[in-house]
C-alpha positions as CSV (number, residue, x, y, z in Angstrom):
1,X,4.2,9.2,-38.1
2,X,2.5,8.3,-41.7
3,X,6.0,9.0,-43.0
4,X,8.0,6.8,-40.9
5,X,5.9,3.9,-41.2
6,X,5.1,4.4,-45.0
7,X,9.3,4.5,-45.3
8,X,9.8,1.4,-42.8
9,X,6.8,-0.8,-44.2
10,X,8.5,-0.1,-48.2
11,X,11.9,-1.3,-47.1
12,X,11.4,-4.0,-44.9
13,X,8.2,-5.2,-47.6
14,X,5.9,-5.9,-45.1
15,X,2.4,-6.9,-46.0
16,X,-0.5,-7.8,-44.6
17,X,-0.2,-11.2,-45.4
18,X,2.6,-11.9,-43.0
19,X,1.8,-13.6,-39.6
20,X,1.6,-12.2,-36.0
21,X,5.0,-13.6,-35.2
22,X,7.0,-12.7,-38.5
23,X,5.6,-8.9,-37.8
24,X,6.6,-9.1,-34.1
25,X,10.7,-9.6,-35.3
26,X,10.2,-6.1,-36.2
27,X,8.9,-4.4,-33.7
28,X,12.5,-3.5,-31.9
29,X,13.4,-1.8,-35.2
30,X,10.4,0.4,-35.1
31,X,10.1,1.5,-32.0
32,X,14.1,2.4,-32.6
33,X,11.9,4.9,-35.3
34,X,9.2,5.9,-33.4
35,X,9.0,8.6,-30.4
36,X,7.7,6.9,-26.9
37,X,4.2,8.8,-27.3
38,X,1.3,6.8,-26.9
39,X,-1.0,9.1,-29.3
40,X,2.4,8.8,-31.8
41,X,2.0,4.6,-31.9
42,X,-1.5,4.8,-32.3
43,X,-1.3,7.1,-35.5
44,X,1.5,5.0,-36.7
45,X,-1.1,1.4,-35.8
46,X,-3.9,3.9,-37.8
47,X,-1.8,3.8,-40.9
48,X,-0.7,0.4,-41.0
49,X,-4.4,-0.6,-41.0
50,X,-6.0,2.0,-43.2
51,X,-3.4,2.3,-45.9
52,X,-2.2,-1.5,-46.1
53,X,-4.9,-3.0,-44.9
54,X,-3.4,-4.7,-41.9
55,X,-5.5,-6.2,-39.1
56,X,-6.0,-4.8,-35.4
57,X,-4.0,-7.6,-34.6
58,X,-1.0,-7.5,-37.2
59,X,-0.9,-3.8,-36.3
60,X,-0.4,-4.1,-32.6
61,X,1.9,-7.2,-33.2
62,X,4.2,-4.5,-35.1
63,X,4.0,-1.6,-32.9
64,X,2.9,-2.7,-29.2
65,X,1.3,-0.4,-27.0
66,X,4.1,-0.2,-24.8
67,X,7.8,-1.0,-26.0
68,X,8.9,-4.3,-26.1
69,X,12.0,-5.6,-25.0
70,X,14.3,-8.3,-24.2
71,X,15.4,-9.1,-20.6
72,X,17.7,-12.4,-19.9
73,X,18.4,-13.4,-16.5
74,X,21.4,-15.9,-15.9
75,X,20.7,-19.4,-13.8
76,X,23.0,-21.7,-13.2
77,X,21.4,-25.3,-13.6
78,X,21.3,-27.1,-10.3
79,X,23.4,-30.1,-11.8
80,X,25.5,-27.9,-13.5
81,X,27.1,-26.9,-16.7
82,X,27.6,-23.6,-18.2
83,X,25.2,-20.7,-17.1
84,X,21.4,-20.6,-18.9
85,X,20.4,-17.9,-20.5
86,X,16.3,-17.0,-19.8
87,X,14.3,-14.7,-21.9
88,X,11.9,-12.9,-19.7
89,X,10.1,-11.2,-22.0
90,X,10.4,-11.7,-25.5
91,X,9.4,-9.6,-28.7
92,X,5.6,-11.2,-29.2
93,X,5.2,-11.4,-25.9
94,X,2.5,-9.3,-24.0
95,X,4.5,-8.0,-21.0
96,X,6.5,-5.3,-20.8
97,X,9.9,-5.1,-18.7
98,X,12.2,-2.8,-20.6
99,X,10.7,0.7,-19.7
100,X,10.8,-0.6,-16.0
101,X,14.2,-2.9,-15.9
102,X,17.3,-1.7,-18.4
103,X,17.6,-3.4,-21.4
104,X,20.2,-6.4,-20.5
105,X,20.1,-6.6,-17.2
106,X,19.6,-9.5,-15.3
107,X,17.4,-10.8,-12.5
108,X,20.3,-10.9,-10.0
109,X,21.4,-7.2,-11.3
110,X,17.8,-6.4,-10.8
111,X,18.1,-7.2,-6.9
112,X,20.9,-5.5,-6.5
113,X,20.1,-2.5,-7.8
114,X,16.8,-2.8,-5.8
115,X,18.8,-2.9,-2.3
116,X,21.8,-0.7,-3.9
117,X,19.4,2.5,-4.3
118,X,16.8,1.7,-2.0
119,X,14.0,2.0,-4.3
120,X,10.7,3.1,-3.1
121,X,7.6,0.4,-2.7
122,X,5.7,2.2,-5.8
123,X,9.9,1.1,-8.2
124,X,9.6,-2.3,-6.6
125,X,5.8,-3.3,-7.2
126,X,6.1,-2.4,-10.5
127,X,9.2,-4.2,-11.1
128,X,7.4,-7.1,-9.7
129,X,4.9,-6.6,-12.2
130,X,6.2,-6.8,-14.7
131,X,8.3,-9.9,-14.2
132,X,5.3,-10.9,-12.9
133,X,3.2,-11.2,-16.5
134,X,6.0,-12.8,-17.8
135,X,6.0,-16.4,-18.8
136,X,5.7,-18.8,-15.7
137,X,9.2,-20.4,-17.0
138,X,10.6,-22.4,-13.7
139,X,13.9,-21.3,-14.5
140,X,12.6,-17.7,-14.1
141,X,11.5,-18.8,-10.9
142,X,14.7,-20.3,-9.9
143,X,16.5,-17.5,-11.2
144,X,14.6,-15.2,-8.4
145,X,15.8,-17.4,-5.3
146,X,18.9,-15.2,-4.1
147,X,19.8,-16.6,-0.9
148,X,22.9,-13.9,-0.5
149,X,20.5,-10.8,-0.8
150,X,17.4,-12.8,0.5
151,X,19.1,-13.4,3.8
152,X,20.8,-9.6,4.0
153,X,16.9,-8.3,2.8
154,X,15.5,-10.3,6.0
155,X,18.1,-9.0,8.2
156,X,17.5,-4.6,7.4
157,X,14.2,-6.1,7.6
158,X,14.4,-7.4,11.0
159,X,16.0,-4.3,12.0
160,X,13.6,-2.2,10.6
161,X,10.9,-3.7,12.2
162,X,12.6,-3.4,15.9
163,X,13.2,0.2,15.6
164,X,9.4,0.5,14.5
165,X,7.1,0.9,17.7
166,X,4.4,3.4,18.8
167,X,6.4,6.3,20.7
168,X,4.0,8.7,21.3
169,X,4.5,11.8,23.5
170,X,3.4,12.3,27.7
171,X,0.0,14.5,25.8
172,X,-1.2,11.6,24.2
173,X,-0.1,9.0,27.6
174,X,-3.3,7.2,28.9
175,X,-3.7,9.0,31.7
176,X,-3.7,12.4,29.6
177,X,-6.4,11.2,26.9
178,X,-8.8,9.7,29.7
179,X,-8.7,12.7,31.7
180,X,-9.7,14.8,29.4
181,X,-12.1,12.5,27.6
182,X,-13.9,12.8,31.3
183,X,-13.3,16.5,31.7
184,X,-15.3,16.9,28.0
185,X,-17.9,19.1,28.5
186,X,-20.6,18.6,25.2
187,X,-22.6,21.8,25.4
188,X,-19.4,23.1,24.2
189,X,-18.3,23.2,20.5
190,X,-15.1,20.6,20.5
191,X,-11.8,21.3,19.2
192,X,-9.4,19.1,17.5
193,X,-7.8,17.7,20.4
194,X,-11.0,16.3,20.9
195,X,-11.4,14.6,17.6
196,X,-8.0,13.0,18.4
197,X,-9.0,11.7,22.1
198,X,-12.1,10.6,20.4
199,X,-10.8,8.9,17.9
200,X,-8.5,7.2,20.1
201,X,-11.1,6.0,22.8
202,X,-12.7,4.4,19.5
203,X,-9.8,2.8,17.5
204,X,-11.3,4.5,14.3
205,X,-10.2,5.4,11.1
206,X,-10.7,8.9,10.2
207,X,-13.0,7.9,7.6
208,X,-15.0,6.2,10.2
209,X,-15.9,9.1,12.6
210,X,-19.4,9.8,10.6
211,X,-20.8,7.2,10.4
212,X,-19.9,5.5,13.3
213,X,-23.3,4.0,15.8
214,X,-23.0,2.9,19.3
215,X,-25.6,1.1,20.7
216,X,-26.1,-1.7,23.5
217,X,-22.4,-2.5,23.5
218,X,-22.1,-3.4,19.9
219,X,-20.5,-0.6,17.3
220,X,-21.6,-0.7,13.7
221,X,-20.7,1.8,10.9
222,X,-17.1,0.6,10.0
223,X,-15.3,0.9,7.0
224,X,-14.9,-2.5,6.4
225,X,-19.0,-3.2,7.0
226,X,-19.8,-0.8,4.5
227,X,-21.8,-2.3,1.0
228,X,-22.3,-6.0,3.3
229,X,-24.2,-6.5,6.5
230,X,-23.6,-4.2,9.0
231,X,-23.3,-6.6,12.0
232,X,-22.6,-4.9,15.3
233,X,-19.5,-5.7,16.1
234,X,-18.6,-5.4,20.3
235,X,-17.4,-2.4,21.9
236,X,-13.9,-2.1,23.0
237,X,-12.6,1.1,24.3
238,X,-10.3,2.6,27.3
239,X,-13.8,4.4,28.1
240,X,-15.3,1.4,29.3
241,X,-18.8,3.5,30.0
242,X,-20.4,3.0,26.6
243,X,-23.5,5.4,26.9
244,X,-20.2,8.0,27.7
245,X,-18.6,6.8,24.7
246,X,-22.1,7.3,22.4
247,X,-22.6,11.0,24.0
248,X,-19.0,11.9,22.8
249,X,-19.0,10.4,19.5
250,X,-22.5,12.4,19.0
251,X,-20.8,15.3,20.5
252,X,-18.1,14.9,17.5
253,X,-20.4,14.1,14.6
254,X,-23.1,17.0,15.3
255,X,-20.1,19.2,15.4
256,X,-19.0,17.7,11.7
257,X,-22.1,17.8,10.6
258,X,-22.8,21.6,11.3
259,X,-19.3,22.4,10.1
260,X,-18.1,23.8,13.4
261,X,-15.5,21.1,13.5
262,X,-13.9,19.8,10.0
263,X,-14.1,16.1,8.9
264,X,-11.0,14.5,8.8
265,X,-12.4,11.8,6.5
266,X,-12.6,13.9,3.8
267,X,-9.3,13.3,1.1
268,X,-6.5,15.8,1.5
269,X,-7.6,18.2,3.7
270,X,-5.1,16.9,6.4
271,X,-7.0,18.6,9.7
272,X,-5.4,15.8,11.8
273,X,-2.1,15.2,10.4
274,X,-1.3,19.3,11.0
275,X,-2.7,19.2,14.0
276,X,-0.3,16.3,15.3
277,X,2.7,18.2,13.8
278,X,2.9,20.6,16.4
279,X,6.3,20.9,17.8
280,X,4.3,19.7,21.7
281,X,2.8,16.7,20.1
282,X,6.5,15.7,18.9
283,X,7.8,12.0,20.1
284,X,11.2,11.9,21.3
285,X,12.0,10.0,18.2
286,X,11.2,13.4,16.4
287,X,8.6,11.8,14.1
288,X,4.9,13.2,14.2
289,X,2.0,10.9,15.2
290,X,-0.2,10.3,12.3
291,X,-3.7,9.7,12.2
292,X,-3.3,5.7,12.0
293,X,-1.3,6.3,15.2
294,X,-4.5,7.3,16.9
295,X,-6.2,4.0,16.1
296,X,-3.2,1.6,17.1
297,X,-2.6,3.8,20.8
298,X,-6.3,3.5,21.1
299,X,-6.0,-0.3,20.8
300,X,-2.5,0.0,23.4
301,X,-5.3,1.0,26.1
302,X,-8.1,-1.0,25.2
303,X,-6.0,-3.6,26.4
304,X,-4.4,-1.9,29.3
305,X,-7.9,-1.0,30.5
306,X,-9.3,-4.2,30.3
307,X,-6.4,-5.0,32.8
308,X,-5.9,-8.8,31.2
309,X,-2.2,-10.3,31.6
310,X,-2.7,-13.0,29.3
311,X,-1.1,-12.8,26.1
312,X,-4.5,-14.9,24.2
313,X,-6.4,-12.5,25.8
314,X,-4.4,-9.0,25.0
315,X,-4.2,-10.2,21.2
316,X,-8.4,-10.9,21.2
317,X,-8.9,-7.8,23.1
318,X,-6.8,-5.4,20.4
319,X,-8.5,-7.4,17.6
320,X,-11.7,-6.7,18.4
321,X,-10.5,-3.0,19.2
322,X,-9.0,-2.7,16.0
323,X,-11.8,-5.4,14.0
324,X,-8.9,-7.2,12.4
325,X,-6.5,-10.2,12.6
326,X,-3.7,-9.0,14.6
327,X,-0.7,-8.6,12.7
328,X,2.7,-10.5,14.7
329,X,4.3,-7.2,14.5
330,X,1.5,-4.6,15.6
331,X,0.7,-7.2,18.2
332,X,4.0,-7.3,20.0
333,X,4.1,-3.8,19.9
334,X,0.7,-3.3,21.6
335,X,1.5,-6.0,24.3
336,X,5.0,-5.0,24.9
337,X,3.3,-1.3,25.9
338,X,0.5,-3.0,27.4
339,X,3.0,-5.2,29.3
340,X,5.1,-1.9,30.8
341,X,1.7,0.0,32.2
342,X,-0.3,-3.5,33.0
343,X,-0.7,-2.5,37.1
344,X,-2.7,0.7,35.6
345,X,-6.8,0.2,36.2
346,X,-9.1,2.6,35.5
């Protein structure tokens, strides 16, 4: 790396007494030079201080940390004239869009490309990122607002979301989880099965089950209570029987604690989400139940059991179940279940 940037630094006569912005101009020819290696660009930053004397600053205004390059995005004034031309990220500038975006392409490319290979959340967050950092230039902003691919996004999305529910097989149906919540005999070491039932009567997360406490109708040890106050927050269940629902979470937790029974809060061990694999436990959409499942079908018969009708009521009874705001979405999923089996009373 010494030798590359000895040989660019000689012909290009840079010195240290040039400014930020004159060494920024070339940084696109020597990152051309230099390999895309971190450790590389720091040996190459290393030399330009040590053996000319640059600054931290005239250094890193040379050879950024990450490649720098230039994105445009076209916009077409709104009283208009020819097409603008908007630099999203330019050579001094601290963001970094060309290892993410192609160099060239536009904004309206971008989106396309987004839809046009379905890129994953993880390709699209970063994307957003990085345009993200970028100046706050209002044509950049403008240049964003695609009404031909916003409206066909909102429409897959719309269908998306109506093909999205909570199918769940006839072994986890309400009737099947209460009975054998009430056939649970705790002298006996429980099995998985149980966890899941358990888990479901509560509405927890698997990270939950330990430290969960039930006591005179108010349920503390959430997640979400953790490092604040630990206000009790009130009990909600399809086991409306709340010294029942104590002497089975106990039953759980003792069997955790002792090892009998694995502790599905701990990270990749994956006790439940094998468990809910098997071929039995299968939906008829094909499509295993995961662990979050549990929580939302425990919320489905909170409501169901409470045997409320009103649609106020259903969404404060499932937020309390699931302590959060209910989301539109998960809402009308939960009601539109609770809707089908609202005759049921337990």
């Amino acid at each position: 790396m010494s030798a590359i940037t000895t040989k660019f630094v000689t012909d290009y006569e840079l010195t240290n007494e040039m400014s930020l912005e004159e060494l920024s101009r070339y940084a696109p020819e020597i990152l051309e030079l230099l390999p895309a290696d971190r450790e590389k660009r720091r040996q190459a930053r290393d030399r330009l201080q040590k053996g000319y004397n640059f600054s931290k600053e005239q250094a890193f205004a040379l050879i950024p940390s990450q490649r720098t390059g230039r994105t445009k995005s076209q916009v077409t004034p709104k009283e208009g004239g020819a097409e603008a031309e908007v630099n999203i990220c330019c050579a001094k500038s601290a963001c970094q869009v060309s290892d993410i975006i192609p160099e060239g392409e536009i904004i309206r490319e971008t989106a396309q490309r987004i839809m046009r290979d379905s890129l994953g959340e993880k390709e699209v967050k970063l994307i957003a990122k990085a345009l993200a950092e970028t100046s706050p230039n209002p044509a950049i902003i403008e240049a964003t607002k695609i009404p031909g691919i916003t409206t066909l996004s909102n429409k897959i999305q719309r269908v998306l979301c109506e093909d999205e529910g909570i199918h769940y097989p006839d072994h986890f149906s309400l009737e099947s989880v209460k009975k054998r919540l009430d056939s649970y005999d705790v002298s006996n070491t429980p099995d998985k099965q149980a966890l899941a039932d358990v888990m479901i009567m509560l509405c927890i997360r698997p990270a939950e089950i330990k430290d969960l406490r039930i006591s005179n109708g108010g349920v503390t040890g959430y997640v979400k209570n953790r490092d604040q106050q630990d206000i009790p927050r009130v009990f909600r269940s399809l086991e409306k029987n709340d010294e029942r629902a104590k002497q089975l979470l106990t039953w759980i937790q003792e069997a955790i604690s002792s090892g009998r029974l694995g502790d599905p809060g701990t990270p990749g061990t994956g006790i439940l989400s094998r468990f809910l694999k098997k071929t039995e436990f299968l939906p008829e959409t094909g499509k295993p139940l995961l662990p979050s499942s549990l929580r939302n079908l425990g919320a489905v018969f909170a409501v169901v059991a409470s045997g409320v009708r009103n649609l106020s009521k259903a969404n404060t009874i499932a937020s309390q179940a699931l302590r959060l705001r209910m989301a539109p979405k998960l809402l009308f999923q939960i009601c539109s279940i609770a809707d089908l089996r609202i005759e049921l009373r337990i």
